[in-house]
ChimeraX commands (.cxc) that place a marker at each C-alpha (Angstrom):
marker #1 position 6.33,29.03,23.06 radius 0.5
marker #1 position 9.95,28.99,21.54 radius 0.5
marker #1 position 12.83,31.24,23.64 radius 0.5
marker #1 position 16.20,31.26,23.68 radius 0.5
marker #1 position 18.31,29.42,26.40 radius 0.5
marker #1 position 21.74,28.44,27.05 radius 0.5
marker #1 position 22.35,24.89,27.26 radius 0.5
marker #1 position 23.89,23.59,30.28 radius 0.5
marker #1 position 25.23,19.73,30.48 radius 0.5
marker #1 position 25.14,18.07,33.72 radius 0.5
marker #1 position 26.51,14.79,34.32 radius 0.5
marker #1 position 25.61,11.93,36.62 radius 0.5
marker #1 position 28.36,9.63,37.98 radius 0.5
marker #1 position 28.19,7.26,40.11 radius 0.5
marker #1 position 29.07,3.18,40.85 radius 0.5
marker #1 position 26.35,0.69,39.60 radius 0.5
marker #1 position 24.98,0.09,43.02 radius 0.5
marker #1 position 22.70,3.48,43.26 radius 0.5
marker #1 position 20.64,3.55,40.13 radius 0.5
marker #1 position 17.64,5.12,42.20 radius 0.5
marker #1 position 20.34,7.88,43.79 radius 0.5
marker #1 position 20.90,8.41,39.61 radius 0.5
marker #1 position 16.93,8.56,38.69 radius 0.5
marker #1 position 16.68,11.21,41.61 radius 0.5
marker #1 position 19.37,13.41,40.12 radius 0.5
marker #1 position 17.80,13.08,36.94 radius 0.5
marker #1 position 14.14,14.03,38.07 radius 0.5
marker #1 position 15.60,16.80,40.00 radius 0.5
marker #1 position 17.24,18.48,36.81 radius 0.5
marker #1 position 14.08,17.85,34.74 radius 0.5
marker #1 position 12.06,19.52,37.43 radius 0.5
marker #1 position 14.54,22.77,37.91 radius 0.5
marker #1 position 13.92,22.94,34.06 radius 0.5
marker #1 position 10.06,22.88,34.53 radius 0.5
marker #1 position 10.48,25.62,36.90 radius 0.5
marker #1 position 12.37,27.65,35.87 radius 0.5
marker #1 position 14.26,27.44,32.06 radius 0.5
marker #1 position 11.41,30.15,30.65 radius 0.5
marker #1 position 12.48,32.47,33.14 radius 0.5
marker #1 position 16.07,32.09,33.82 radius 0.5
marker #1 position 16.76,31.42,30.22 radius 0.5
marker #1 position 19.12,27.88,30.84 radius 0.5
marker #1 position 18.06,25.05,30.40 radius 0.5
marker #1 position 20.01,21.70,31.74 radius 0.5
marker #1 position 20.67,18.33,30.03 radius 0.5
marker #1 position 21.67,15.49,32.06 radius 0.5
marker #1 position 24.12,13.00,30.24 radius 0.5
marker #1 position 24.36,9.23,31.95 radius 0.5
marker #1 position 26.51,6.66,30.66 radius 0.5
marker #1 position 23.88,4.26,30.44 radius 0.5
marker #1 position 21.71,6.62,28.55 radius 0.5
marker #1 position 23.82,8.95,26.56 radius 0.5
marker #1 position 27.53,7.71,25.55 radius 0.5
marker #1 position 27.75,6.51,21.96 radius 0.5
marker #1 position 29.27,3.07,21.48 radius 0.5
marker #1 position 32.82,3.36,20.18 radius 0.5
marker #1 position 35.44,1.35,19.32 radius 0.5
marker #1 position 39.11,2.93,19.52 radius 0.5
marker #1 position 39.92,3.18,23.58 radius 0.5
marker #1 position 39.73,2.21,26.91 radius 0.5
marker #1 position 36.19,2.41,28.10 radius 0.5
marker #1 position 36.41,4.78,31.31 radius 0.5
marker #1 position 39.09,7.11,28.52 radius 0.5
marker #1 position 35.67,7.09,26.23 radius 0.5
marker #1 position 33.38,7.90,29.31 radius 0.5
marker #1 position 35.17,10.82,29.84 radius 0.5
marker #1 position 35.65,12.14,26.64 radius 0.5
marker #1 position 32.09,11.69,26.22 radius 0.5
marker #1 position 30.78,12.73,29.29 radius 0.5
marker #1 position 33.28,14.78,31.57 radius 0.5
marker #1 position 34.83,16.33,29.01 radius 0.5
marker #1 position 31.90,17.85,27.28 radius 0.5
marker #1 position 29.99,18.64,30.89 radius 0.5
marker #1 position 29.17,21.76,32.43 radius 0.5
marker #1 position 28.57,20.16,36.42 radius 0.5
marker #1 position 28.82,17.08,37.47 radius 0.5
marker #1 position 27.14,15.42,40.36 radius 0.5
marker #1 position 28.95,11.95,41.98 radius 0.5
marker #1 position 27.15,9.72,43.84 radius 0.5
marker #1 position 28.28,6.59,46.57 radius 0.5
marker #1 position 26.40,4.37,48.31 radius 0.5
marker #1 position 27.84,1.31,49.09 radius 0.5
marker #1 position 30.66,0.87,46.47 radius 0.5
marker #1 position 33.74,2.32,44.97 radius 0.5
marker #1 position 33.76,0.59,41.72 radius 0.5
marker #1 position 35.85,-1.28,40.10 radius 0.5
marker #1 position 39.04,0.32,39.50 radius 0.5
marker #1 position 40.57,1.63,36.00 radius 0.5
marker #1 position 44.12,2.10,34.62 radius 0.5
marker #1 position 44.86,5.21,36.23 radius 0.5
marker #1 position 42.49,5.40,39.40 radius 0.5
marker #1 position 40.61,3.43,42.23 radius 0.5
marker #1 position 37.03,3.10,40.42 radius 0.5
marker #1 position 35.46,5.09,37.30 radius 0.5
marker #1 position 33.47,7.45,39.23 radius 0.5
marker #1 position 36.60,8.40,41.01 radius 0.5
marker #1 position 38.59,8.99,37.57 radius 0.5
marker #1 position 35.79,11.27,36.92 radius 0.5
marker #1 position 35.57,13.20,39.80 radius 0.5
marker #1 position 39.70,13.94,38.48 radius 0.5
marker #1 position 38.84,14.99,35.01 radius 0.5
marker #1 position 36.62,17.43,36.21 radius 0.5
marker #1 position 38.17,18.96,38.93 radius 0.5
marker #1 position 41.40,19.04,36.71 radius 0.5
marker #1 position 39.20,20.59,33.95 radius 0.5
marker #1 position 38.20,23.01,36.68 radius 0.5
marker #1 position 34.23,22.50,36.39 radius 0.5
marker #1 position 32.13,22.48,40.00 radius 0.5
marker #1 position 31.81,19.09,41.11 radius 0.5
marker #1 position 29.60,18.23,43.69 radius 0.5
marker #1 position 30.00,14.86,45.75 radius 0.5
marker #1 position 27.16,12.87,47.51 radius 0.5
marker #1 position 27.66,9.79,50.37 radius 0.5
marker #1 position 24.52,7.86,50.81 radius 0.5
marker #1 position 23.39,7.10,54.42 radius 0.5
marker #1 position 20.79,5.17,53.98 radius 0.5
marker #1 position 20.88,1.69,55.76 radius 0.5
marker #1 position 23.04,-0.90,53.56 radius 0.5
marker #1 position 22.12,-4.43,52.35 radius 0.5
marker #1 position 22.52,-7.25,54.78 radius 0.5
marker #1 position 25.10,-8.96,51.80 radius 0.5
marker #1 position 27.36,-5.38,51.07 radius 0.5
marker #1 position 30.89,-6.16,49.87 radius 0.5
marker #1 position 33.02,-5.30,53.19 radius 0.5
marker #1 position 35.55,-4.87,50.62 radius 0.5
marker #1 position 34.17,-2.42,48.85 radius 0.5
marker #1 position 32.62,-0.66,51.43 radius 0.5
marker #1 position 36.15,-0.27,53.36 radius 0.5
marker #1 position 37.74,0.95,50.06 radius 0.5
marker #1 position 34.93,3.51,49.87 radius 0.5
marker #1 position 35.61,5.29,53.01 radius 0.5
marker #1 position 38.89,5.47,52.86 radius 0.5
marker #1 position 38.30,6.96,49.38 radius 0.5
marker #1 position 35.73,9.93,51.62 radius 0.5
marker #1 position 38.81,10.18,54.10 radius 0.5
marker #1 position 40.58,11.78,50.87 radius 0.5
marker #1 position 38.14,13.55,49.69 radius 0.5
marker #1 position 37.43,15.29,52.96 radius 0.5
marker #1 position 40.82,16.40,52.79 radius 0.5
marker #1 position 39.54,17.99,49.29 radius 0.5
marker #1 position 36.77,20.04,50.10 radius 0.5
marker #1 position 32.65,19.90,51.71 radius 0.5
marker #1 position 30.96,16.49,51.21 radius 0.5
marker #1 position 27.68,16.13,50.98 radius 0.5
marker #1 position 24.88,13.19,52.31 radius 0.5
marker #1 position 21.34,12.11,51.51 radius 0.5
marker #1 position 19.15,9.47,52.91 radius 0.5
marker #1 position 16.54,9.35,50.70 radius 0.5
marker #1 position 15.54,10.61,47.28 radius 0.5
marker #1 position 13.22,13.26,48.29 radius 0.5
marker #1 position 16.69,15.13,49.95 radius 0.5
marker #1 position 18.88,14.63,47.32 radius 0.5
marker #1 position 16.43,16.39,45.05 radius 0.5
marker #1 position 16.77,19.31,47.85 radius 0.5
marker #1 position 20.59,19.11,47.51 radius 0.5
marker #1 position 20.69,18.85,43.35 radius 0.5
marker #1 position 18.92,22.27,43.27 radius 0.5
marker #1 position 20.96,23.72,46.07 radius 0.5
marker #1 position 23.99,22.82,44.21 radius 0.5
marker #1 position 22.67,23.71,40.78 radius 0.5
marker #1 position 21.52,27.29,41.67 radius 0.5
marker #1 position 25.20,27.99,43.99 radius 0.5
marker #1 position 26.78,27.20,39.89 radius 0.5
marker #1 position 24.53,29.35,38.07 radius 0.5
marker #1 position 26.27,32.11,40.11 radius 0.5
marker #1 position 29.65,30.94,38.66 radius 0.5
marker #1 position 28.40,30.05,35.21 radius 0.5
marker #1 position 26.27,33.71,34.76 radius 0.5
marker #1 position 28.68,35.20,32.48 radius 0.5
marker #1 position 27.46,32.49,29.51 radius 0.5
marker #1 position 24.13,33.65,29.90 radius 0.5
marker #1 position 24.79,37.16,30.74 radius 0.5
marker #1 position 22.93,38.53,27.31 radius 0.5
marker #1 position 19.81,36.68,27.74 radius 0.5
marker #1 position 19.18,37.48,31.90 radius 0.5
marker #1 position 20.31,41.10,31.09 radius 0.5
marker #1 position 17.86,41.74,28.31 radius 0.5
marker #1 position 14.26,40.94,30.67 radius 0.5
marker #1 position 12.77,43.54,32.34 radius 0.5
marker #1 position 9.81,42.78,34.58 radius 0.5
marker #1 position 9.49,40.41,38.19 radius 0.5
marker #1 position 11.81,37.69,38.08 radius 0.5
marker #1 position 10.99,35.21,40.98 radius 0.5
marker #1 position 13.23,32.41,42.69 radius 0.5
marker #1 position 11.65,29.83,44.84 radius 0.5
marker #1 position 14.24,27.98,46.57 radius 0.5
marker #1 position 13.68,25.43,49.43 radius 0.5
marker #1 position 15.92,24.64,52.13 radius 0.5
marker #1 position 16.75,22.27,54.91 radius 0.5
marker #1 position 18.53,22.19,58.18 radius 0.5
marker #1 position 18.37,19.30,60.67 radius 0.5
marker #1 position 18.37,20.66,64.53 radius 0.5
marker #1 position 18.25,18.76,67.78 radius 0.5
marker #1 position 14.40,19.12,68.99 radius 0.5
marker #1 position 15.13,17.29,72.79 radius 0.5
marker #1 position 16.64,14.55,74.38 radius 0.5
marker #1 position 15.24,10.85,75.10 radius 0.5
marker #1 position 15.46,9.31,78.64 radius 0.5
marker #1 position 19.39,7.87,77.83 radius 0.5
marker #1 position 19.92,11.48,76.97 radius 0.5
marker #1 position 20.43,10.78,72.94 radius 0.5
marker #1 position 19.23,13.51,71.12 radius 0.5
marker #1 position 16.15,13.68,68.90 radius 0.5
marker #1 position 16.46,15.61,65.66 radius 0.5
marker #1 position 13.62,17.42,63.44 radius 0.5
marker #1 position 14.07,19.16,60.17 radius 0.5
marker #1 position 13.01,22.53,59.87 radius 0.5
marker #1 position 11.69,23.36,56.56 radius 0.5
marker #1 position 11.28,27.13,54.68 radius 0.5
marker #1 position 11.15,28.05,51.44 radius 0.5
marker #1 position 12.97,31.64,50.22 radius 0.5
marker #1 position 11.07,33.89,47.59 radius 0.5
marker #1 position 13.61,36.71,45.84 radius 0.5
marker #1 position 11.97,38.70,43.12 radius 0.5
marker #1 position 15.18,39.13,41.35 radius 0.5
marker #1 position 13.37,41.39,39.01 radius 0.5
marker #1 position 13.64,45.09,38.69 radius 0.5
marker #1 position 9.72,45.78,38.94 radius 0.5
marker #1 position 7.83,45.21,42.68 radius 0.5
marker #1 position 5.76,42.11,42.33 radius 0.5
marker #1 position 2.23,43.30,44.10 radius 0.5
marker #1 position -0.64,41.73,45.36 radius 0.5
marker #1 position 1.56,38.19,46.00 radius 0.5
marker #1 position -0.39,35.32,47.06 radius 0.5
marker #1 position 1.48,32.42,47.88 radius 0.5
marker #1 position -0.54,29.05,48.01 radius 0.5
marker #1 position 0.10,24.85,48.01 radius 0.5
marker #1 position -1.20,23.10,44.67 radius 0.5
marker #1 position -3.36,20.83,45.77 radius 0.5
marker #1 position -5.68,19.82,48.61 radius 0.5
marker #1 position -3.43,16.41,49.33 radius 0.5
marker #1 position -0.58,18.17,48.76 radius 0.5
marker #1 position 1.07,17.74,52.51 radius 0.5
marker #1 position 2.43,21.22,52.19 radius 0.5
marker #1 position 2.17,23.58,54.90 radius 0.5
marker #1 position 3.25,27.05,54.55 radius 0.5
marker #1 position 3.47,30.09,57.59 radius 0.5
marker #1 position 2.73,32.87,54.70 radius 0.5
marker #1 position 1.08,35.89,54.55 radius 0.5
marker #1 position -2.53,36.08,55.03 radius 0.5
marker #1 position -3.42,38.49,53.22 radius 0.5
marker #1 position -1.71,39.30,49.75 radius 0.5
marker #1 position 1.87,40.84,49.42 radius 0.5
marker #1 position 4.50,42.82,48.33 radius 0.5
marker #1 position 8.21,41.52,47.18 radius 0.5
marker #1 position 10.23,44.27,45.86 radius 0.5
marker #1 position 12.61,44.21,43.48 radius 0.5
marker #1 position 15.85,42.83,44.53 radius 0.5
marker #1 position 13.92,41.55,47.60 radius 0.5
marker #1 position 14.20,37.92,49.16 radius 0.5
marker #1 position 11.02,36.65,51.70 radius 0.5
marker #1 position 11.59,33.79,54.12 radius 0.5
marker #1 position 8.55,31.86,55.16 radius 0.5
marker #1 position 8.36,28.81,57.08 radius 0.5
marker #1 position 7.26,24.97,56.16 radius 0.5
marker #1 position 6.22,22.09,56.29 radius 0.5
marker #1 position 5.60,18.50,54.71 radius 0.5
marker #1 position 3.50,16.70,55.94 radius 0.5
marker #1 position 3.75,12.25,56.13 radius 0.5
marker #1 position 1.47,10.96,53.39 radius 0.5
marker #1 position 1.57,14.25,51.41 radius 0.5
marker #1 position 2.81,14.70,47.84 radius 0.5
marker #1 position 6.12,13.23,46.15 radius 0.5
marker #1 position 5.92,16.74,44.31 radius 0.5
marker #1 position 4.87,18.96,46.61 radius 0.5
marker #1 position 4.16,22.26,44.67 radius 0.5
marker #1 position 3.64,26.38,45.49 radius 0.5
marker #1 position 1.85,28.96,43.24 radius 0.5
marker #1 position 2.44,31.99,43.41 radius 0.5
marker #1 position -0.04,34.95,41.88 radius 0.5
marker #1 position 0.92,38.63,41.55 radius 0.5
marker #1 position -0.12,41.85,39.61 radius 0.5
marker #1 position 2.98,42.84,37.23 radius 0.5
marker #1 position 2.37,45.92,34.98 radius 0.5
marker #1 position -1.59,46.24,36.03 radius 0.5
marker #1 position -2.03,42.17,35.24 radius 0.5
marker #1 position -2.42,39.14,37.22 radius 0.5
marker #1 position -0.06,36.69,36.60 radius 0.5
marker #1 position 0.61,33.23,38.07 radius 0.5
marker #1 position 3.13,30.06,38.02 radius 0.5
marker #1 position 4.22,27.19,40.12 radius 0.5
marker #1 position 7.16,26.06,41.43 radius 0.5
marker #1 position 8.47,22.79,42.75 radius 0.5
marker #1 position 9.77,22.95,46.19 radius 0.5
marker #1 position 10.20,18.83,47.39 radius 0.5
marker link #1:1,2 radius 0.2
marker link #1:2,3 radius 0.2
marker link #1:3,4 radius 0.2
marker link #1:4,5 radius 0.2
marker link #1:5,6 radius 0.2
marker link #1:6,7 radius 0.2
marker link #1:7,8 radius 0.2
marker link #1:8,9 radius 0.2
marker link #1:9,10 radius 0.2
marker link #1:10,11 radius 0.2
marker link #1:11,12 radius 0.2
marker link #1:12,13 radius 0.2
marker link #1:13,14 radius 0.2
marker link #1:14,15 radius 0.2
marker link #1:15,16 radius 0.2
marker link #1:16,17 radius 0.2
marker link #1:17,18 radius 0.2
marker link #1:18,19 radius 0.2
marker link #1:19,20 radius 0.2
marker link #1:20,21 radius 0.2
marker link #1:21,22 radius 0.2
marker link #1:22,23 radius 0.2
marker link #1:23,24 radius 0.2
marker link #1:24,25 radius 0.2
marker link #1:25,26 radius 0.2
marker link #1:26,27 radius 0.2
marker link #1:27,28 radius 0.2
marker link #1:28,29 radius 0.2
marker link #1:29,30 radius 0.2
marker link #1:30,31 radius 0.2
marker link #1:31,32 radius 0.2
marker link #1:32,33 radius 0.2
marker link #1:33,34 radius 0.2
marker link #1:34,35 radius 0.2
marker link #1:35,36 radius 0.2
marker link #1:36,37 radius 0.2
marker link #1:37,38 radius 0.2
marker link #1:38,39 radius 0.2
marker link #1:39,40 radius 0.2
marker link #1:40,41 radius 0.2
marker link #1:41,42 radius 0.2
marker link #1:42,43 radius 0.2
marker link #1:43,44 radius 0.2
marker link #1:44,45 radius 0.2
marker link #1:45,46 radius 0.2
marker link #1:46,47 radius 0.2
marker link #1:47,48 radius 0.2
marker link #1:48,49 radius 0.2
marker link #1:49,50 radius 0.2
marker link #1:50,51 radius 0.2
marker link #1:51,52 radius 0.2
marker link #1:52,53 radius 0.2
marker link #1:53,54 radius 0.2
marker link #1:54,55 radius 0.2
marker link #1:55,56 radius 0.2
marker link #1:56,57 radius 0.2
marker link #1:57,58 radius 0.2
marker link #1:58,59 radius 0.2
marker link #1:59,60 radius 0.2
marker link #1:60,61 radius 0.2
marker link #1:61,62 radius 0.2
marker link #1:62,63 radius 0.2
marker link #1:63,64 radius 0.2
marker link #1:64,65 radius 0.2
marker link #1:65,66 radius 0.2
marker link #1:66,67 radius 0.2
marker link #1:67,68 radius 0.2
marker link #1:68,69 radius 0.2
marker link #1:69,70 radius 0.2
marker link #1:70,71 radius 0.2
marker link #1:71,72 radius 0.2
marker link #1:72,73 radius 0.2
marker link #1:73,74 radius 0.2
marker link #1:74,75 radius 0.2
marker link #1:75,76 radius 0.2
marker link #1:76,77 radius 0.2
marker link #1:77,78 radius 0.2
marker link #1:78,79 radius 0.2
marker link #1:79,80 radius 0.2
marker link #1:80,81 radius 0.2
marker link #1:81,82 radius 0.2
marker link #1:82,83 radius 0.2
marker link #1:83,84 radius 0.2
marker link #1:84,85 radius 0.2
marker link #1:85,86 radius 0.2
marker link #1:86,87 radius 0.2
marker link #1:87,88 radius 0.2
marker link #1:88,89 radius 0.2
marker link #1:89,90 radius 0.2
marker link #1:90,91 radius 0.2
marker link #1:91,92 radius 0.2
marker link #1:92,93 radius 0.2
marker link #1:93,94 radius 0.2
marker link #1:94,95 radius 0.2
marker link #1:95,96 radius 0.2
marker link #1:96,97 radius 0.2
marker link #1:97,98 radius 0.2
marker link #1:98,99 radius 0.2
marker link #1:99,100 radius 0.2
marker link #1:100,101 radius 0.2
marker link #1:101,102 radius 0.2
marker link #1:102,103 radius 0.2
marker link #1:103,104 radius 0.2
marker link #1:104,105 radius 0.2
marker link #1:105,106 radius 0.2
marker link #1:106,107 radius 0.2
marker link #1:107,108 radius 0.2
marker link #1:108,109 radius 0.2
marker link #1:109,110 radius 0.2
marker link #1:110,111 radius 0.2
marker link #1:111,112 radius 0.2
marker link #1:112,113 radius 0.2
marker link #1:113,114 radius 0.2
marker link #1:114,115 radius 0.2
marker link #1:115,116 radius 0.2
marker link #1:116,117 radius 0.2
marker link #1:117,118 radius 0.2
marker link #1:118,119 radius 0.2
marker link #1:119,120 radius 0.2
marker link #1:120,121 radius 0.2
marker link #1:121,122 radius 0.2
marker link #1:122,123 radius 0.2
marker link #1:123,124 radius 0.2
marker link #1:124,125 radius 0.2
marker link #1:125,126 radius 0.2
marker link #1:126,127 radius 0.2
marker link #1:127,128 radius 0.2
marker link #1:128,129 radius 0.2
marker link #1:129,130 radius 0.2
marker link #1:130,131 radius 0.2
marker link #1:131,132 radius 0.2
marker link #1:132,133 radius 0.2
marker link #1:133,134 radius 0.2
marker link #1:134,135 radius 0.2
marker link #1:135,136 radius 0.2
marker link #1:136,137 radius 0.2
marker link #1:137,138 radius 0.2
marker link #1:138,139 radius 0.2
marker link #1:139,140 radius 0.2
marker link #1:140,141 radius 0.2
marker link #1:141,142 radius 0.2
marker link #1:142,143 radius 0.2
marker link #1:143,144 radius 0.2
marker link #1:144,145 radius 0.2
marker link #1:145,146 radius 0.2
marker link #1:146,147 radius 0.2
marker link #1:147,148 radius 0.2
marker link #1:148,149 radius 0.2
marker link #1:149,150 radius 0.2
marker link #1:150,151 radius 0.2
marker link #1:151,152 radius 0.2
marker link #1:152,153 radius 0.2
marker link #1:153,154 radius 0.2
marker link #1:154,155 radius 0.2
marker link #1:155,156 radius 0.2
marker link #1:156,157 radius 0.2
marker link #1:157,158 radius 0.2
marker link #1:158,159 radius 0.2
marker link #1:159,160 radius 0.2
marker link #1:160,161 radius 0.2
marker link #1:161,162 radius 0.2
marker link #1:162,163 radius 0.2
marker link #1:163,164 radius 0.2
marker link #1:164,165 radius 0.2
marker link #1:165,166 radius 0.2
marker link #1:166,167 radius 0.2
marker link #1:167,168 radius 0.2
marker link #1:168,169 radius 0.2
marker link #1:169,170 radius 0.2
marker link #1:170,171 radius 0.2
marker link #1:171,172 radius 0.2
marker link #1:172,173 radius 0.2
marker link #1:173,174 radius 0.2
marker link #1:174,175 radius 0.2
marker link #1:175,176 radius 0.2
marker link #1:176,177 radius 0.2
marker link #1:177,178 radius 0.2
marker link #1:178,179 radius 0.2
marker link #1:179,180 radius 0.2
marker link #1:180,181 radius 0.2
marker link #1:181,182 radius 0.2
marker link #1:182,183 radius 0.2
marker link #1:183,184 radius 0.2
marker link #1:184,185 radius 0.2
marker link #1:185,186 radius 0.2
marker link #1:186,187 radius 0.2
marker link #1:187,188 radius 0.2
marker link #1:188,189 radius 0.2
marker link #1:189,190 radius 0.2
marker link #1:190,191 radius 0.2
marker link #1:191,192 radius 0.2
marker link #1:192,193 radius 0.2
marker link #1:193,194 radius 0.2
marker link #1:194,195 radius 0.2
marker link #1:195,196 radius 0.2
marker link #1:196,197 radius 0.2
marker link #1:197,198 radius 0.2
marker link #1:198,199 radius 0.2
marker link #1:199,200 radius 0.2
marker link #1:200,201 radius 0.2
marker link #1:201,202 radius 0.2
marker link #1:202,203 radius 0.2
marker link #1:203,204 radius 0.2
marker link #1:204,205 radius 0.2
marker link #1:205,206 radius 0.2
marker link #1:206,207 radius 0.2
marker link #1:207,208 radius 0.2
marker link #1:208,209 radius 0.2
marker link #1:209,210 radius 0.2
marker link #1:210,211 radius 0.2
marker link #1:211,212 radius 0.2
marker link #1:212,213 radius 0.2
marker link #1:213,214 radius 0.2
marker link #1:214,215 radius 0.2
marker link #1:215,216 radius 0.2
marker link #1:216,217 radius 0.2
marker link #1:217,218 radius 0.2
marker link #1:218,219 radius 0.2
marker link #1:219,220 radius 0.2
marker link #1:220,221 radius 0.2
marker link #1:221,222 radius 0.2
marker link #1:222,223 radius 0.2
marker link #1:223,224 radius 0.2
marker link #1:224,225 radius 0.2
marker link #1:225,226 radius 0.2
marker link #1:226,227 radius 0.2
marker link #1:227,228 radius 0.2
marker link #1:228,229 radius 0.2
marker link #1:229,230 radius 0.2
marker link #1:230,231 radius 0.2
marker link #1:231,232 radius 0.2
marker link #1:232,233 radius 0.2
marker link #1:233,234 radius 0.2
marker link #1:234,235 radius 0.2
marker link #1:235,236 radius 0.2
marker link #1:236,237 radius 0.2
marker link #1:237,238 radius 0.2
marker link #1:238,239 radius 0.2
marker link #1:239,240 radius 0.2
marker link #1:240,241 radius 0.2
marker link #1:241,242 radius 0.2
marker link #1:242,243 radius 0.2
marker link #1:243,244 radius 0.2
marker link #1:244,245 radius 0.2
marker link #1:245,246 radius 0.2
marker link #1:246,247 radius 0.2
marker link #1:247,248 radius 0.2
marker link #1:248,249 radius 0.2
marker link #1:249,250 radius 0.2
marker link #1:250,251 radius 0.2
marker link #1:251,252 radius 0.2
marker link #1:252,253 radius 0.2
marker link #1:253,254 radius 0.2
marker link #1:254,255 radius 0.2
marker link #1:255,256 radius 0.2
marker link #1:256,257 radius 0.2
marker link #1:257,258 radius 0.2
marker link #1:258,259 radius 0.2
marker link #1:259,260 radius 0.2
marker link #1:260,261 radius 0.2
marker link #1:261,262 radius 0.2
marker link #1:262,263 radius 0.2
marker link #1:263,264 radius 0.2
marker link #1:264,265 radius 0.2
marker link #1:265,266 radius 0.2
marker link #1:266,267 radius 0.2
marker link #1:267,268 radius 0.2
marker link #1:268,269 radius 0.2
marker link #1:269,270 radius 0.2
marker link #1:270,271 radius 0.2
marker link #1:271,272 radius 0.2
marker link #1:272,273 radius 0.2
marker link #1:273,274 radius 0.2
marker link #1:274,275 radius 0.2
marker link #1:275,276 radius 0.2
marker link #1:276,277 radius 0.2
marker link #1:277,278 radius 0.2
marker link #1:278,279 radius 0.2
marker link #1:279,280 radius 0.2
marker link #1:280,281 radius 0.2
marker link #1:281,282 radius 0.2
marker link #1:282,283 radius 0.2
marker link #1:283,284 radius 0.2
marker link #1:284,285 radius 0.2
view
């Protein structure tokens, strides 16, 4: 079914050493869509170099990039792992002369450091040139980290939903006009120290919830809240019996994902809206 959206372009930078980092930022904007363009009314296309720029003759290739890419972008995520990049006329690496156009353009930029272990043949040089270049940008603003792809999908949508705050007055019209229960599903994350080992080094856990705002101006009734699937891995502290989220109301519940579990893991949600029962997943890996 056709409806109208505003289109948002999101860009994916990053050296040529994390092209897995770059999938994971890609299946993370595919999956916000799949959750949640019908309601929201946006919809978000992510541009890659690789993928999207046009060949052209004419200039400099990073100058082309960034006409291309930065220049036409909406957000742009940057990704490091193990490399800078190789430098261009008028900065340390590509990725950094991106990160420059942007923030000079004034669009939200939002900067990832892998810490996942490095290969046993990593370019020292690079690597030193790379934290000096997160020395700088610490000086710049919040950094962020992931350490596998399942947490930088966490982060993308994190970072995604913090800019449709910014970016609502482009879409004001089309979020203005619906009237009904309006629900956002939002995981989150925080990493806590659980206890200490016998050398007294901490041990860490990750506690898990998921928040549920009805950012609707009906009460949602009768809310069951539910994993998809019986290998799905995902544990939930919810209500046992069915619910109500009010309008303008956000929920809190615990969870939890369990080893071996899915890649995807998935919530439904049912509720009664104007006397019917309606239902929908959401993605919450």
């Amino acid at each position: 079914m056709a409806f109208t959206a505003t289109v948002l372009r999101v860009m994916i930078a990053s050296p040529s050493d994390i092209p897995e980092a770059r999938d994971a930022v890609e299946r993370a904007i595919h999956g916000w869509n799949d959750a949640n363009s019908k309601t929201k009314h946006v919809v978000l296309l992510p541009w890659r170099w690789e993928t999207s720029a046009v060949p052209l003759l004419g200039g400099h290739p990073q100058k082309l990039i960034n006409g291309q890419g930065v220049d036409d972008s909406d957000i742009v995520f940057a990704l490091f792992g193990g490399r800078l990049g190789s430098p261009t006329l008028d900065a340390v690496s590509g990725t950094a002369e991106e990160i420059d156009r942007a923030l000079d353009l004034g669009k939200p930029v939002h900067l990832y450091f892998s810490t996942a272990p490095l290969p046993h043949d990593v370019d020292t040089a690079q690597l030193a040139a790379l934290r000096a270049f997160k020395d700088d940008m610490q000086l710049r603003g919040l950094l962020g980290e992931f350490s596998n792809p399942e947490q930088l999908n966490h982060e993308v949508w994190k970072a995604i939903e913090h800019d449709l705050v910014r970016l609502e007055p482009h879409q004001e019209t089309a979020i203005d006009s619906i009237s009904g229960i309006r629900f956002l599903v939002q995981p989150g994350a925080a990493r806590e120290v659980s206890g200490f080992d016998s050398k007294g080094k901490p041990r860490y856990r990750t506690r898990r919830w998921v928040d549920i705002s009805n950012q609707g101006d009906v009460d949602a009734t009768e809310v069951a809240i539910e994993p998809v699937g019986e290998e799905s891995g995902l544990f939930l502290v919810g209500p046992d019996t069915p619910t109500v989220i009010h309008a303008g109301q956000s929920r809190r519940f615990p969870m939890e994902l369990a080893w071996g579990g899915s890649n995807d893991p998935r919530l439904r949600l049912r509720w009664v809206e104007h006397g019917e029962f309606q239902e929908r997943e959401y993605h919450v890996g």
